[in-house]
C-alpha positions as CSV (number, residue, x, y, z in Angstrom):
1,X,14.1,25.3,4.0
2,X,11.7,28.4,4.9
3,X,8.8,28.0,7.0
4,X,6.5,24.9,5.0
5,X,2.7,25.5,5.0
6,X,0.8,22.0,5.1
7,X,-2.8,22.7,4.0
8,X,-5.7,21.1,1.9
9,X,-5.6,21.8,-1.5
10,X,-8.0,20.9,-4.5
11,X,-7.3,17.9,-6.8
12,X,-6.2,19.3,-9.5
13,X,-3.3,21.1,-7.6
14,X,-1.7,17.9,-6.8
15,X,-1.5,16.6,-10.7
16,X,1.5,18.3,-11.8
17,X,3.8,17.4,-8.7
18,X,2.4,13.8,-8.5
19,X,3.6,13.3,-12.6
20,X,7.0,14.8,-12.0
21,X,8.0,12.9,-9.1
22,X,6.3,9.7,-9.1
23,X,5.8,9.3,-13.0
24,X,7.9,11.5,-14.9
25,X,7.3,9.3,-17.9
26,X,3.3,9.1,-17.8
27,X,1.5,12.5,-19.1
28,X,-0.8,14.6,-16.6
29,X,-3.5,12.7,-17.8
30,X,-2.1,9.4,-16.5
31,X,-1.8,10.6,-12.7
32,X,-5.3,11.7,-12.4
33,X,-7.5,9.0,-10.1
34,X,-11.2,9.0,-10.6
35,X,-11.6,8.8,-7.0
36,X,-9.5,12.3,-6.9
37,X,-13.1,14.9,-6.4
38,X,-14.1,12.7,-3.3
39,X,-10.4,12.7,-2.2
40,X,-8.8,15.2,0.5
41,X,-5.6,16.2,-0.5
42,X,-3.1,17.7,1.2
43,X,-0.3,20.0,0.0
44,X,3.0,21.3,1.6
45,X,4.1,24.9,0.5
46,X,7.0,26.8,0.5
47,X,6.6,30.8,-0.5
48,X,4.0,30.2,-3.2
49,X,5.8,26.7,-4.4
50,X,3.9,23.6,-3.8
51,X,6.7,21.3,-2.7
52,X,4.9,18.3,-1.5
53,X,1.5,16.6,-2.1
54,X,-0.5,13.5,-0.4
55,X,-4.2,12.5,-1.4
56,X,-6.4,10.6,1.1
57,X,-9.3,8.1,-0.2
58,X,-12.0,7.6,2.8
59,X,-12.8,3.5,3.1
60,X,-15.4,3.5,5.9
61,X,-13.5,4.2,8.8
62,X,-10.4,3.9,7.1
63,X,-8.5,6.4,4.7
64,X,-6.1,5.3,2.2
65,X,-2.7,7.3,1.7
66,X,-2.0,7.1,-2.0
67,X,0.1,9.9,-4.3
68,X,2.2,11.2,-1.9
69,X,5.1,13.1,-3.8
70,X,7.7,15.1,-2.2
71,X,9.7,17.6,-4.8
72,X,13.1,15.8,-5.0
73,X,15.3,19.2,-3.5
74,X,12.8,18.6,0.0
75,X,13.4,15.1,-0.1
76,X,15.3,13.6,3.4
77,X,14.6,16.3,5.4
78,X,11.7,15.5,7.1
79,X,8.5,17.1,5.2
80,X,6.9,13.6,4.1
81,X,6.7,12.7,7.2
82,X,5.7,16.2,8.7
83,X,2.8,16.1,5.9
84,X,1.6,12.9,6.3
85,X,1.6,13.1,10.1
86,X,-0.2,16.6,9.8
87,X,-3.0,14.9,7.8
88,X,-3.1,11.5,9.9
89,X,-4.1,14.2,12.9
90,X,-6.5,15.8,10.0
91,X,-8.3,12.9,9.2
92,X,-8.5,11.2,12.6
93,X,-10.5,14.4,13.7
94,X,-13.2,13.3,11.0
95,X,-13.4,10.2,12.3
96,X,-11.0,7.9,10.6
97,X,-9.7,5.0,12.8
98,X,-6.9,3.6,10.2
99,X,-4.7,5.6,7.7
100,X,-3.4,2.6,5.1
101,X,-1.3,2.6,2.0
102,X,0.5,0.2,-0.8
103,X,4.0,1.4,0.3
104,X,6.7,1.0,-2.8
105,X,9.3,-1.2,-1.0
106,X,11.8,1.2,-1.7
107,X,9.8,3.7,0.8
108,X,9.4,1.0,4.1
109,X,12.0,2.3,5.9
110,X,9.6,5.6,5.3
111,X,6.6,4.2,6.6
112,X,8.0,2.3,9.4
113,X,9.7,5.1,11.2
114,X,5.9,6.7,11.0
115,X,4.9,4.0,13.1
116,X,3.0,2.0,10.4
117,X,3.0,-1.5,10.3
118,X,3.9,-3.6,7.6
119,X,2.1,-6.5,6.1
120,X,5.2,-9.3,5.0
121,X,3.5,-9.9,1.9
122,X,4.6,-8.8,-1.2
123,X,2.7,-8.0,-4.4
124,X,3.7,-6.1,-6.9
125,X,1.8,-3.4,-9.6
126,X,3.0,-1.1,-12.2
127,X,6.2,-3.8,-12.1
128,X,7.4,-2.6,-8.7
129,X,6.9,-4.6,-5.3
130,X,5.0,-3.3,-2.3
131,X,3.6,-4.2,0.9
132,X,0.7,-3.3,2.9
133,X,1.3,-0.6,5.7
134,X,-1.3,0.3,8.2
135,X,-1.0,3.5,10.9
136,X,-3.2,3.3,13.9
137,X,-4.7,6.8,14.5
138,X,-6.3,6.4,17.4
139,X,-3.0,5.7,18.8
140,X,-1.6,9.1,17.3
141,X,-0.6,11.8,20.2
């Protein structure tokens, strides 16, 4: 892995990474949010590929992580966590006090190395389960 750029990026930039890694199934169409224009997203770059993308949805003083898609060749080698952490820093510089997210269950272990905390309760959308998770960034170094 070369030297990754983590940077804002528009919107749109994040629709065709978000649909091949997190719905391969759905059409372009079907990843777009509404909430997307007011959204700051965040996108991980390699060369001139885009290998990694996270949107962030302000909630008062919070900010909700939701999208976040990591081409599956970076996968496991640290660049979720190096773009999410990179943003967290981002958005507690605007003022944001909590960065929370729906984690997939299959993603905890993700979320709790980051140093989010996990709600024990289970729900479930789209058919999959999730749990709360909730990171602390006024606690960030």
């Amino acid at each position: 892995m070369t030297q990754i750029n983590i940077r804002a990026i528009a919107a749109p930039e994040t629709l065709a990474l978000r649909q091949t890694v997190l719905w391969p199934h759905k059409s372009i169409h079907d990843v777009m949010l509404p909430e997307d224009e007011t959204a700051t997203h965040f996108g991980a770059i390699d060369g001139a590929d885009l290998v990694g993308v996270a949107s962030f949805f302000p909630d008062g003083t919070k900010v909700r992580l939701r999208k976040l898609a990591i081409h599956p060749a970076y996968q496991g080698k640290g660049l979720g966590k190096e773009l999410v952490m990179t943003a967290a820093i981002h958005l507690r510089a605007e003022g944001f006090s909590t960065l929370w997210c729906d984690a997939r269950q299959s993603a905890l272990g993700f979320y709790a190395r980051l140093g989010f905390m996990l709600d024990p309760e289970v729900f479930e959308k789209s058919g999959l389960p999730y749990q709360l998770a909730e990171l602390d960034l006024r606690h960030l170094p």
